[in-house]
Structures are given as structure tokens and as C-alpha cells.
N, C-alpha and C positions, 0 to 999 in steps of 0.2 A: 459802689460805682464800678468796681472794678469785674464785679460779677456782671452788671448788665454791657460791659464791653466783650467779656468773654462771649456771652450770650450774642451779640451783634457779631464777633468773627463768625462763631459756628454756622450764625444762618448763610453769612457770605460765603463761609467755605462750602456749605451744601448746598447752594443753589448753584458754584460752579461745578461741583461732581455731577448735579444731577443728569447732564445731556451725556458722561463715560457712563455712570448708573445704569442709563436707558439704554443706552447703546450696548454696552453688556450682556444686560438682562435679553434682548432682544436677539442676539446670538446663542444664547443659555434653549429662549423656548423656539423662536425659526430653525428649519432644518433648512441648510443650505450645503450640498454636495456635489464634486466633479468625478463624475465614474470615466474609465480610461477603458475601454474595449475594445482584448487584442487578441485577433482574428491570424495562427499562422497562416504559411502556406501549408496548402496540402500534401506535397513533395517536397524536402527539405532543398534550400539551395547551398550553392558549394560557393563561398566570395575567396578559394585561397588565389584562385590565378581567373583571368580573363576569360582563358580556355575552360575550365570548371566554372566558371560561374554560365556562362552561355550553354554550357551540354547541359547544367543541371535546369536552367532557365526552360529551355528545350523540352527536357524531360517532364518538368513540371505542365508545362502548355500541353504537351499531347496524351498528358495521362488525366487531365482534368476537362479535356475540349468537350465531352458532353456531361460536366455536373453542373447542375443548376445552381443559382443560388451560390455562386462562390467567387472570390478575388487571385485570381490567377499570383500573383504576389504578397498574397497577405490582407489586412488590413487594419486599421485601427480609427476606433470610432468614437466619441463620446457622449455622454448623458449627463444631462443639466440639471436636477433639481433645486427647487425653488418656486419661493412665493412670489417673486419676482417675476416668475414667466406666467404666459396667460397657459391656463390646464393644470399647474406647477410643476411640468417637468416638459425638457428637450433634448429628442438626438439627434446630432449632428455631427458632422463627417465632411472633409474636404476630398473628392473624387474627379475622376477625367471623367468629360465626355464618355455618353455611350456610344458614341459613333468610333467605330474601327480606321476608321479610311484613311485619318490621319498620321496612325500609327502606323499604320500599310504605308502610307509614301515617303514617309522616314527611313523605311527599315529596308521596303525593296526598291524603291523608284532613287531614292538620295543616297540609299545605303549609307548614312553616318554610323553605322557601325556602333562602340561603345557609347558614342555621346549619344545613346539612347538613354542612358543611365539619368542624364543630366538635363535632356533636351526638354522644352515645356512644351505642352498641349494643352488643349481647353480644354478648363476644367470648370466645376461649377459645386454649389453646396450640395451634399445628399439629403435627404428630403428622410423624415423624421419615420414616413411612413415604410418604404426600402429598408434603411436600417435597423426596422425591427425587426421586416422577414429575412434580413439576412442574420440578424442574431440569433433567430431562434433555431436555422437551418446549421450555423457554425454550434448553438450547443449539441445537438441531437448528434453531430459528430465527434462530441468532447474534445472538441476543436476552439476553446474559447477560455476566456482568462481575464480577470479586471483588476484593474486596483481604483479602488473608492477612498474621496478625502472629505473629510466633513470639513467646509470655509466657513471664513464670516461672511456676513452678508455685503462686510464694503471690500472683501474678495472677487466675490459674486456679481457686482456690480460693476467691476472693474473687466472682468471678461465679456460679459455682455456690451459693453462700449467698444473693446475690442472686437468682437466680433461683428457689431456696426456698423462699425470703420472700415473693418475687411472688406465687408459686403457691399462699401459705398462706391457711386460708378464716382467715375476720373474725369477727367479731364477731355482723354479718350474715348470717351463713352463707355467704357469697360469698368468691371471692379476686379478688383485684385483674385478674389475667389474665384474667377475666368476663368484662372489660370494655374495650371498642374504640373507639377517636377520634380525632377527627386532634387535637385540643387537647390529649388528653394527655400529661403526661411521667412514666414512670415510675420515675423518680429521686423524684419527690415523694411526700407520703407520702398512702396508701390510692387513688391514681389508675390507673387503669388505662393502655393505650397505643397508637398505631398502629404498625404494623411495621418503618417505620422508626426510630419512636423506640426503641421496645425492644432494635431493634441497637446503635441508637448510646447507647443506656444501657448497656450491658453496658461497651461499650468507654470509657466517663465514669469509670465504675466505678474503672477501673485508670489513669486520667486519657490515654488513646491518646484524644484528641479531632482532629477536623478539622485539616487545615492552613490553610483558606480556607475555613470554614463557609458564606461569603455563596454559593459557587459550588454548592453543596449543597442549598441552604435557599429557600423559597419565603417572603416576608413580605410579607399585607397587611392592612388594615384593611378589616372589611365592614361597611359601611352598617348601620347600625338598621334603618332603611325597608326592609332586605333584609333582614330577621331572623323570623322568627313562629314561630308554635307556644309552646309553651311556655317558648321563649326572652325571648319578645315578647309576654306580656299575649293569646296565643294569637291574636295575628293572623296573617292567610291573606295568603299573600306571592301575588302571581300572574306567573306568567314573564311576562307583558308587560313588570316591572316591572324583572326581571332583563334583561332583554334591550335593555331604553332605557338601563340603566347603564353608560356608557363607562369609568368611572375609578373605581378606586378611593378609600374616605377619605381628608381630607389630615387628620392625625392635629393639624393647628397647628388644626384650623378647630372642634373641637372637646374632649369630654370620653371620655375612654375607657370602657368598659362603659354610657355612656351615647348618645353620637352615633356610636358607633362601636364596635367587638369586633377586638381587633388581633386576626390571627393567623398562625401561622410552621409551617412543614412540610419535614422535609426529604423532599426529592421524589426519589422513584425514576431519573427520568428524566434528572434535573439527573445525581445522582452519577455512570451508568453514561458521561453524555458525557466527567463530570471524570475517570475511569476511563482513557478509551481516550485524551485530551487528554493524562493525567498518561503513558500509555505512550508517547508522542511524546518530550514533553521530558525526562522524569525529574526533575524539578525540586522535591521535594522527599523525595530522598533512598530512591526505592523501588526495586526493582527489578523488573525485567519478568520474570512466573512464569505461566507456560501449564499448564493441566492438563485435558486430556481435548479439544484444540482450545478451549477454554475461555480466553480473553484474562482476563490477573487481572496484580496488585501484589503484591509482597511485603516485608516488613519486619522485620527483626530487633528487637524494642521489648524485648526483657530487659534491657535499662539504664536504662530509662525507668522514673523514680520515681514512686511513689503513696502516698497516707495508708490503711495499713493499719486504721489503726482509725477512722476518718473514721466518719461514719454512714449508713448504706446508703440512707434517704429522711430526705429534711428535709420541711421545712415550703414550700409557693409562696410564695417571697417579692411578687409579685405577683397580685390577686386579678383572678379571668376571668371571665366572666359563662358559658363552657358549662361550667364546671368548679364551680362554683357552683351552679350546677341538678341539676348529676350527681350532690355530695354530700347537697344536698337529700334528693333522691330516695332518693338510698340506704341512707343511713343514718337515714331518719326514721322517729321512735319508738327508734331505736337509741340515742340522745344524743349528746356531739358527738363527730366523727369525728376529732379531735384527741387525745381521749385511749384513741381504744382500740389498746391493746397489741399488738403480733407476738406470734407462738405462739415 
């Protein structure tokens, strides 16, 4: 009797393993992976002071005005594979507008000055086809760098919803992916993104974050007195003024959104050094993966835990003064951009 009880637990306990069993086994044989593709500048930039960052900015634009095929600040891109996607693999990329005009009337007509850094413009997804000729022209300059993670597939899943969402219009009639800046993060909710953040959101997503963000990450405070346009009570900033600025804010010496506009960027440039640095020592845990002469990392993250039902944007828990102009603008007449709904 006691044997055909045992016999009854076991089948019960194996018909409940069976649905982890499958799920398992089905991460064992799917290949589900997020490649990170990180494109420097082709002139190094200078972020110690105002003044250096704009000459080196400078220097960059007029020594690249005629190479093709290239991101005048960097860029970074991603690759989707997966059975999940129709083809089983996708590149994509969060980019501005290719129309110039709008950055022209910011820069000479409004002249806001450094809130260029922060300012948003239409932006839109880059398109699978672009990002592969621009991949192939950043390797042939051994100009290019990745880091690859192998996911699960309810990782995998979990980005592509994300990315859904992104790309769903509003309220406004607009979607979040419009829209381009370096101030934004789009993990938060109804903001758009710069191309770095929208990589390292996907990978937030599934909690695979930085091991060293600082080594990644640009952080400063910019001057008010550097700030105009519609940032700034539509004062006309004038490079002299940029160019006498040695230093950035000291964040103790004043009030933020008031004497000053923190702001953080992870920089193209930074990651691709931490890239070739991290293929030296190995030093957290990755391993060296070449593909196509292409120097890259690689990682096995299938056992790395995330909160599947977490919420895909929240709320800034700190308020910013370009991200604050931006919802202004966008959503005005629409009502507040807090309560409106995903599709």
C-alpha cells in the first residue's frame, strides 16, 4: 500500500516538473541572443570641460564632413537573434532624423548652446537594412566592438514587448521612438532615447546591466549660463562663452535644474575602449568571441534572474529640466502625460 502511494506522489511530482523540464530543455536547444554594437567616434572627444568638449566636438565634424557611412558621435546598435523573430534574427538601433535642419535651428537660429547635449529631436528606429551597411563600413575601419549574451527565451520575449511598446503611437499620435536625446531614458515612461540608452535598456530590461557603469558613462553638470533657447527663458548662448568655460558645475555650489542641468551618457567611445581593455584581462567573467575579424565578448546570462512582471516604464524618479520641456511640448493640449495609457 504504501508502495502504490509512493508510486501516486512521484507521478504527481512529475507532471508538475514537467512544464520547468520543458522550459529548460527548450533554452538547452533555442539559441536566443542580444549582440551590443559599439561603433566609436572617429576623432576622439574631450568631456573634461565645456570648452574641450565643443573644440574636440568641432574637430570631430570637420575632419569626418566627407566620410560616408559614418556617426559623427559614435554609435551603438543591436542584433536580436532568435526563433521568435520572423528570418530569426534583427538589427536595430534608435537614431535622429536624417534631416539636418532641425539641428541647424537649435544650434544657429536658437543657439541653446550646451543644451544641445540634452535637447530632443525626431528621432525614429533605424531600419535593419542601414545597420548593416553601416556595420560592415565601422568593421573595415576596425572601428567596431560587441559584446554578445546568450538569453532565455522568456528574456527574449520580454524585450520584444518592450520594444512594441516603444514603438506604440500615444495618445499624441506619436511613439516614443519619434524621439532622440541624449537625456533620455527609455525605461521611463512616454520618453524617448539616444542610441545608447535604448541598447542598454533592452539589456535593464532583463536586469544584464554594466559591471563598471562608471567606465561606460559620461557625468556632468552644465552651467545654466551654458544653457538658452527654450531651455533658458530663450537666451542666445554665444561660443565665446562656451569656449571661456574651463570646468564643469560643482553640483555642491549650487541648485540643480536651477544653477545647473546634471547630465549622464553612456558614450560610445568609453564602452568600445572597456571592450578591447575587458578582452586583455577577462576580468569579469566573459569570454573572447570574434566574428567576421570583428573583436567582441561573450556571455552566457541564462541564469541570470529578472522580474518577469516588473513594469516595463515607470515613472523619473528625478525631475530634469530637458525632459520637462520635451513633455511640455508634446503633450500640450493632450493633458498630463502620466495618465495616458499603452495600446
Amino acid at each position: 500500500m504504501n508502495f502504490l502511494k509512493s508510486i501516486k506522489t512521484y507521478f504527481v511530482l512529475l507532471l508538475l516538473l514537467i512544464p520547468t523540464i520543458a522550459f529548460a530543455q527548450s533554452d538547452v536547444d533555442e539559441v536566443h541572443e542580444i549582440t551590443i554594437y559599439v561603433m566609436p567616434t572617429l576623432k576622439p572627444l574631450n568631456w573634461e570641460s565645456p570648452s574641450t568638449l565643443y573644440l574636440s566636438m568641432l574637430n570631430c565634424y570637420m575632419a569626418t564632413i566627407a566620410v560616408r557611412n559614418h556617426y559623427l558621435l559614435g554609435h551603438i546598435a543591436v542584433k536580436l537573434k532568435s526563433n521568435l523573430l520572423e528570418g530569426g534574427e534583427l538589427y536595430i538601433g534608435q537614431t535622429s532624423s536624417n534631416s539636418t535642419k532641425e539641428k541647424h535651428k537649435m544650434v544657429f537660429k536658437e543657439k541653446i548652446g550646451m543644451a544641445i547635449l540634452g535637447a530632443s529631436f525626431r528621432g525614429s528606429i533605424e531600419s535593419d537594412e542601414i545597420l548593416r551597411k553601416k556595420l560592415k563600413a565601422y568593421s573595415k575601419r576596425k572601428k567596431l566592438a560587441f559584446i554578445k549574451y546568450r538569453i532565455t527565451k522568456k528574456a527574449m520575449e520580454r524585450i520584444l514587448v518592450f520594444i512594441d511598446r516603444y514603438m506604440a503611437i500615444k495618445e499624441d499620435g506619436m511613439a516614443s521612438c519619434d524621439f532622440y536625446g541624449g537625456a533620455f531614458n527609455p525605461n521611463f515612461k512616454n520618453e524617448g532615447s539616444g542610441c545608447s540608452a535604448f541598447a542598454l535598456a533592452l539589456l535593464s530590461q532583463i536586469n544584464l546591466v554594466p559591471e563598471n557603469p562608471d567606465k561606460w558613462m559620461c557625468n556632468v553638470n552644465i552651467p545654466m549660463e551654458l544653457i538658452g533657447g527654450r531651455y533658458n527663458n530663450y537666451k542666445k548662448i554665444k561660443i565665446k562663452n562656451i569656449l571661456n568655460k574651463k570646468e564643469w558645475y560643482n553640483s555642491e555650489d549650487g541648485i540643480e535644474n536651477v544653477d545647473f542641468v546634471s547630465f549622464s551618457i553612456y558614450e560610445p567611445s568609453l564602452m568600445f575602449q572597456w571592450i578591447l581593455e575587458e578582452r586583455q584581462t577577462l576580468a569579469f567573467g566573459y569570454q573572447l568571441h570574434d566574428e567576421d575579424n570583428v573583436p567582441g565578448l561573450y556571455k552566457d546570462a541564462r541564469e541570470i534572474e529578472f522580474n518577469s512582471e516588473a513594469l516595463l516604464f515607470t515613472k523619473r524618479p528625478q525631475p530634469n529640466l530637458f525632459i520637462d520641456v520635451y513633455m511640455k511640448e508634446r503633450f500640450k493640449g493632450v493633458g498630463n502625460p502620466e495618465t495616458i495609457k499603452l495600446p
